[in-house]
C-alpha positions as a Markdown table, in Angstrom:
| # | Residue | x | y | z |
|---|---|---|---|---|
| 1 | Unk | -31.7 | 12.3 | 45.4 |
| 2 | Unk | -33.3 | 9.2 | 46.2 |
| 3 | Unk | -34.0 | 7.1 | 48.9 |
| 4 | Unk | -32.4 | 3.7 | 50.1 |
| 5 | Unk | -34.5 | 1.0 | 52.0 |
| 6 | Unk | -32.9 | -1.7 | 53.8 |
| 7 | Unk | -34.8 | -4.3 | 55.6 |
| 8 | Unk | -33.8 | -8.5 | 56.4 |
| 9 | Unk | -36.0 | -11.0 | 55.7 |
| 10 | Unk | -35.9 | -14.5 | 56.8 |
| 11 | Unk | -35.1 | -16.3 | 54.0 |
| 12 | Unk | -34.7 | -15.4 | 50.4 |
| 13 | Unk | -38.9 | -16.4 | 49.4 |
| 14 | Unk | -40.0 | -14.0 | 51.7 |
| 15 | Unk | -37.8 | -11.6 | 50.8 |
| 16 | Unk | -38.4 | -11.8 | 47.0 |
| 17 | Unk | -41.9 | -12.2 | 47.4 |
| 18 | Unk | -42.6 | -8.7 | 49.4 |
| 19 | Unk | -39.8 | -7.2 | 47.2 |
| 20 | Unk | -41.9 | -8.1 | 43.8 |
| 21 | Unk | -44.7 | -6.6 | 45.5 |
| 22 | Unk | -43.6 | -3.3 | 46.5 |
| 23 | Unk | -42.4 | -3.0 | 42.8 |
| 24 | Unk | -45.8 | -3.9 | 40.8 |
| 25 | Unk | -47.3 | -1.6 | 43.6 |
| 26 | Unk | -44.5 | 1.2 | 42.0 |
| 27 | Unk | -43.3 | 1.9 | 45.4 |
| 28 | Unk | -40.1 | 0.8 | 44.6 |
| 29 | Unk | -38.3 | 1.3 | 41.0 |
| 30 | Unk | -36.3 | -2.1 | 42.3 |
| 31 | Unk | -35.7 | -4.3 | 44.9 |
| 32 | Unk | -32.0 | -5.8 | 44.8 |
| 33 | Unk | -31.7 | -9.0 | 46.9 |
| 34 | Unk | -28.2 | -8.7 | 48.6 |
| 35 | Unk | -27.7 | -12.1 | 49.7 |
| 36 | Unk | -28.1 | -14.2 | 52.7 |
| 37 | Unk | -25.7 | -12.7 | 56.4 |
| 38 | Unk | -25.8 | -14.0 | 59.9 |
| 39 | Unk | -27.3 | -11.4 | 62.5 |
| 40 | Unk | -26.1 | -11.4 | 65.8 |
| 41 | Unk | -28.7 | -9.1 | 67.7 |
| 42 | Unk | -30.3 | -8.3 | 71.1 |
| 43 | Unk | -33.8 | -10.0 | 71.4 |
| 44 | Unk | -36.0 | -9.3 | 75.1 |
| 45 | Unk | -32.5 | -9.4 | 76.7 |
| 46 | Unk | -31.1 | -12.4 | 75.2 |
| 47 | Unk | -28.4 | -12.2 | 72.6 |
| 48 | Unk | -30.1 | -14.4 | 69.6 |
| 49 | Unk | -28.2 | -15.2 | 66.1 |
| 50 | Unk | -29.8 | -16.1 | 62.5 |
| 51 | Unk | -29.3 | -16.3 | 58.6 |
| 52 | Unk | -31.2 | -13.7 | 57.4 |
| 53 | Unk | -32.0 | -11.8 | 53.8 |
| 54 | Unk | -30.8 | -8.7 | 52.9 |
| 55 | Unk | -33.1 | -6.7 | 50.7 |
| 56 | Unk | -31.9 | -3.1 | 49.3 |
| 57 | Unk | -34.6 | -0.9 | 47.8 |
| 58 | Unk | -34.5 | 1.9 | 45.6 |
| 59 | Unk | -37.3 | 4.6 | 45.6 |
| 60 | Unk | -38.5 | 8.3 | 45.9 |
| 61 | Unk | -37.6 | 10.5 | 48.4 |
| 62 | Unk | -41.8 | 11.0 | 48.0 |
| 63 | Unk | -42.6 | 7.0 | 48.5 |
| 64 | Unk | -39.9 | 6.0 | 51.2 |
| 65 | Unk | -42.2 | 6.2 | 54.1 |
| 66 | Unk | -45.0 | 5.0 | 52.3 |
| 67 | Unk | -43.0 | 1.7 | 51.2 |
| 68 | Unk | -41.8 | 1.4 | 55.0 |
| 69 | Unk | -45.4 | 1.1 | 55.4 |
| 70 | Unk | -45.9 | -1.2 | 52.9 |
| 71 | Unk | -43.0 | -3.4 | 53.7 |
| 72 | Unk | -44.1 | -3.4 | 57.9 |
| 73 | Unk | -47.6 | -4.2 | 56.9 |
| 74 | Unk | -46.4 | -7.6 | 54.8 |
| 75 | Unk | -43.4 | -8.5 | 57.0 |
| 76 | Unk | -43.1 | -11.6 | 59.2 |
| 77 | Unk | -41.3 | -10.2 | 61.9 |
| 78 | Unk | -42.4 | -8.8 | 65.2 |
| 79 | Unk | -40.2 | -5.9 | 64.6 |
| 80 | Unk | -39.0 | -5.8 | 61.1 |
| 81 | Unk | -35.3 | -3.8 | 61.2 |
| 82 | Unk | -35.8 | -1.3 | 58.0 |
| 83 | Unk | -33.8 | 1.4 | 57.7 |
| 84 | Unk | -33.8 | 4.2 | 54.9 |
| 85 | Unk | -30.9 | 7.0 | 53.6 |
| 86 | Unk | -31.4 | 9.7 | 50.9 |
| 87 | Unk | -28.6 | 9.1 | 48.0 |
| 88 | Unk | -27.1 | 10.3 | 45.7 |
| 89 | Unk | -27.6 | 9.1 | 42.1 |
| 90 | Unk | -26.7 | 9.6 | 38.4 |
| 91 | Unk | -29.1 | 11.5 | 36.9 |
| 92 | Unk | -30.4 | 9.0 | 34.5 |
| 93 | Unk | -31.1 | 6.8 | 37.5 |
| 94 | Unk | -33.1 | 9.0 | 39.9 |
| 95 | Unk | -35.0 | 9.7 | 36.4 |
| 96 | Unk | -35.6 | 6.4 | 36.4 |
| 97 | Unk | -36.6 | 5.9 | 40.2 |
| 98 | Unk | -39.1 | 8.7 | 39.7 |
| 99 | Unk | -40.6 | 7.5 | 36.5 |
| 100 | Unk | -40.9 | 4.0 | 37.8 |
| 101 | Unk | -42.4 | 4.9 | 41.1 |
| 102 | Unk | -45.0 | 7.3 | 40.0 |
């Protein structure tokens, strides 16, 4: 198994900038930068819209929480909407998660 990270940025900069960093810091084996989506959310009881980044990463079961960490710490946002899931992988790629993020 590994673990998925999700989290939107606010444009594609930010996103590839934190993303590059959570890989040389090996808490991600990769950072795959999904593309830009509209977000239609509830903001302090206002319903707000924006173009946003979405950034998928790929880690450790082991380094999930710590890269949460890592990705709060350097992200713009008040409240930065990351979310994480354990997958499934071929074997050759969770090998090469936990290589990369050790």
């Amino acid at each position: 198994m590994i673990a998925l990270v999700q989290v939107t940025f606010p444009d594609r900069e930010t996103a590839e900038r934190i993303g590059r960093a959570a890989v040389e810091a090996r808490l991600a084996a990769c950072c795959n930068l999904l593309g830009q989506c509209r977000s239609i959310y509830r903001w302090r009881n206002e319903v707000e819209t924006a173009d946003e980044v979405v950034a998928q990463f790929k880690t450790s079961s082991i380094r999930a929480r710590r890269l949460v960490e890592h990705l709060t710490a350097l992200h713009p946002y008040e409240l930065p909407a990351i979310e994480t899931w354990e997958a499934a992988a071929a074997p050759a790629v969770e090998e090469w998660v936990a290589l990369e993020t050790s």
